[in-house]
N, C-alpha and C positions, 0 to 999 in steps of 0.2 A: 763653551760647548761647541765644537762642532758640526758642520752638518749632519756627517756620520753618525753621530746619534741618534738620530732620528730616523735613520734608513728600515732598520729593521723594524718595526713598523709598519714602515711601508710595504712590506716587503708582503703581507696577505692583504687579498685584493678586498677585502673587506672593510679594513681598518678603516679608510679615510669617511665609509660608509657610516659606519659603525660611531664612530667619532664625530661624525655630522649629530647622529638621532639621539647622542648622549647631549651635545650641546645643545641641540634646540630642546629636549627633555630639562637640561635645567635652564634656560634663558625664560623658558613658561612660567616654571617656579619661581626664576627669580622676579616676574611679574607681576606675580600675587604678594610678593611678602614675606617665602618661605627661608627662612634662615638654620640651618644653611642650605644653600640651594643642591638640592642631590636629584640624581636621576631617578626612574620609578624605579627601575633596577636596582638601585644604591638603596630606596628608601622598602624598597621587600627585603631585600637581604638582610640591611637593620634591625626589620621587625622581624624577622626571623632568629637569628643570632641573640636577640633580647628575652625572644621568647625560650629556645633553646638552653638558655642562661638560668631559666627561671625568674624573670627580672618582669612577670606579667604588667605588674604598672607603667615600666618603663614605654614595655609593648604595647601598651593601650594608649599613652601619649604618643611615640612616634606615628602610630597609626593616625591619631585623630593631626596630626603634623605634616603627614603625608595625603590625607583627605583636604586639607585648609590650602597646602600648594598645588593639589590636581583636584581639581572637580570632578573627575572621571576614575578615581584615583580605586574606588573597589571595581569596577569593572578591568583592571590590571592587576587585578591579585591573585595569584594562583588559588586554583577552586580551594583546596585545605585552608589559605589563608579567608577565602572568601567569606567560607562557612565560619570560619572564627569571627569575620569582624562582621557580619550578619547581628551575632549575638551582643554586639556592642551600638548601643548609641550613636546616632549623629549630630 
């Protein structure tokens, strides 16, 4: 691979930001234990996508999977997801 591949990229000024706050988001996870280590980002969108599916159980363990590798992990839920996982157990 060349360097070139990587340029574009670079190319918004955000990116290497952006790519910072994903890596320390999953370096946290992977300090707890979280397998596989996903960003909070990664780990809402999962549980959305699941729920979206119909696949509520699946989305009631990724939820309790994404609480076990963020301690703060409902406080980062969007309010709709909030209110759902309010109604669930910790």
């Amino acid at each position: 691979p060349s360097a070139h591949a990587a340029a574009p990229a670079l190319q918004d000024g955000n990116a290497p930001a952006a790519a910072g706050r994903q890596e320390a988001e999953a370096s946290s996870a992977r300090a707890v234990g979280a397998a596989p280590a996903l960003t909070r980002t990664a780990w809402i969108a999962r549980i959305r996508a699941l729920r979206a599916e119909g696949r509520e159980p699946a989305a009631i363990r990724a939820l309790e999977q994404f609480r076990h590798a963020f301690g703060d992990a409902d406080a980062h839920l969007p309010a709709d997801l909030r209110e759902w996982a309010k109604k669930l157990r910790r």
